[in-house]
N, C-alpha and C positions, 0 to 999 in steps of 0.2 A: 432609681437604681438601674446600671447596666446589667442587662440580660448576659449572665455567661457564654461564650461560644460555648460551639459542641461541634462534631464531624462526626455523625453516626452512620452504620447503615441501616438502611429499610428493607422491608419484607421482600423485596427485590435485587437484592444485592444492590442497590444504588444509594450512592456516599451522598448524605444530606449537611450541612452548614448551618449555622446560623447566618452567616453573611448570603446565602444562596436565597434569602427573603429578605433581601434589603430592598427599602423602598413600600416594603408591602406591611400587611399587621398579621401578626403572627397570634395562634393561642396551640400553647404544648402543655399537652397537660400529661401526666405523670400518674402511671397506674401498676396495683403493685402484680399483677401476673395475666396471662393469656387465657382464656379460656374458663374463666372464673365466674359463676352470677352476675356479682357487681362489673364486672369488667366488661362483660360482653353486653348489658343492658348501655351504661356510658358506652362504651365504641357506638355501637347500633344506635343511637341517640343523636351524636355525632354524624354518624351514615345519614339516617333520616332528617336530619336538619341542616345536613353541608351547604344545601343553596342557597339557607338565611348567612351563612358568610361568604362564600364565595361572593354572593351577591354585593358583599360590602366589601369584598377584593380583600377579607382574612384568610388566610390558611392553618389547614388546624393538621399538626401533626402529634403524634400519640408516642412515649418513652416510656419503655418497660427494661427489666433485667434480661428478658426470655431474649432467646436467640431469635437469630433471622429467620431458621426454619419454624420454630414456634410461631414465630411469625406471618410470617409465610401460611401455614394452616391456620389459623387465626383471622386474617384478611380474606382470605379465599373463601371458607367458612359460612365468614358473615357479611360478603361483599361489601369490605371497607374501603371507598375511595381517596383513603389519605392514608400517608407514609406511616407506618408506625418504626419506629428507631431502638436498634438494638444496644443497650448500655449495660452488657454483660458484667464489666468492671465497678459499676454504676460510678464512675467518674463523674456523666454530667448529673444523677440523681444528688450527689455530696456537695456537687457549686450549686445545683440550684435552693440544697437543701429541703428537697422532695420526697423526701421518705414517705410513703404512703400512697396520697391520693391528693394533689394538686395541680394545681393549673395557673399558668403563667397566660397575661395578654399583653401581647410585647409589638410594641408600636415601629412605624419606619426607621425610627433613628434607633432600636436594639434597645429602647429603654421599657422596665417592665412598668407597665399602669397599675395595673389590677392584680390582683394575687387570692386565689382560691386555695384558702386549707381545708385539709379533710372534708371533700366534697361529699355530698351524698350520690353516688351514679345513678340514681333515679328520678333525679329531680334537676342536677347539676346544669344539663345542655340549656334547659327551660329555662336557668337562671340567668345565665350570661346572654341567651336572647335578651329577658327579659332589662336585665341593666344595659346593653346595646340600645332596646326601642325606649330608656330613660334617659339616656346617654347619661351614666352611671361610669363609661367607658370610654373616656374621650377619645372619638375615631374624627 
């Protein structure tokens, strides 16, 4: 399946694409608020394990409803070094069909691989390591 565009902003006021990671592997995963138990445990999960992907040349950005500033205090917070993307309208939450807690791993050519529903945020970052070092995730 083709990964839906998206143009959002991030906690930064800087406009993100889906095209703006062409060539590269993507994992956006989809969380439903800022500041939350579950939310903050996944982001900091993520934090704490960005060099097992960056390592592997994936970028992981994070789509919530919360605004930019919510955002913004959110990333700051809990020193998150990846984009989280504002989808106030949730336009791209309704294409991806994301309600909730999932996660999308979307390869060079924009096609999705792998699809996580209702993830557990505590266990979730561990997992996609873990099907990575199985290659569960064709990279």
């Amino acid at each position: 399946m083709v990964a839906p565009d998206f143009t959002l902003f991030d906690q930064n006021n800087v406009i993100h694409s889906l095209s703006d990671y062409k060539g590269k592997w993507l994992i956006v995963y989809f969380y439903p608020k800022d500041q939350t138990p579950g939310c903050i445990k996944e982001a900091c999960s993520f934090r704490d394990q960005i060099s097992e992907f960056t390592k592997r040349n994936i970028a992981v950005v994070g789509i919530s409803k919360d605004s930019v500033a919510s955002h913004q205090k959110f990333a700051d917070k809990y020193h998150l070094p990846f984009p989280l993307l504002s989808d106030e309208k949730a336009d791209v939450i309704k294409a991806y069909g994301a309600w909730g807690r999932n996660t999308y791993v979307i390869n060079p050519q924009r096609e999705i691989v792998k699809t996580y529903k209702g993830v557990n945020p505590l266990t979730h970052v561990s997992q996609i390591l873990k099907d990575l070092r199985l290659k569960l995730i064709p990279l």
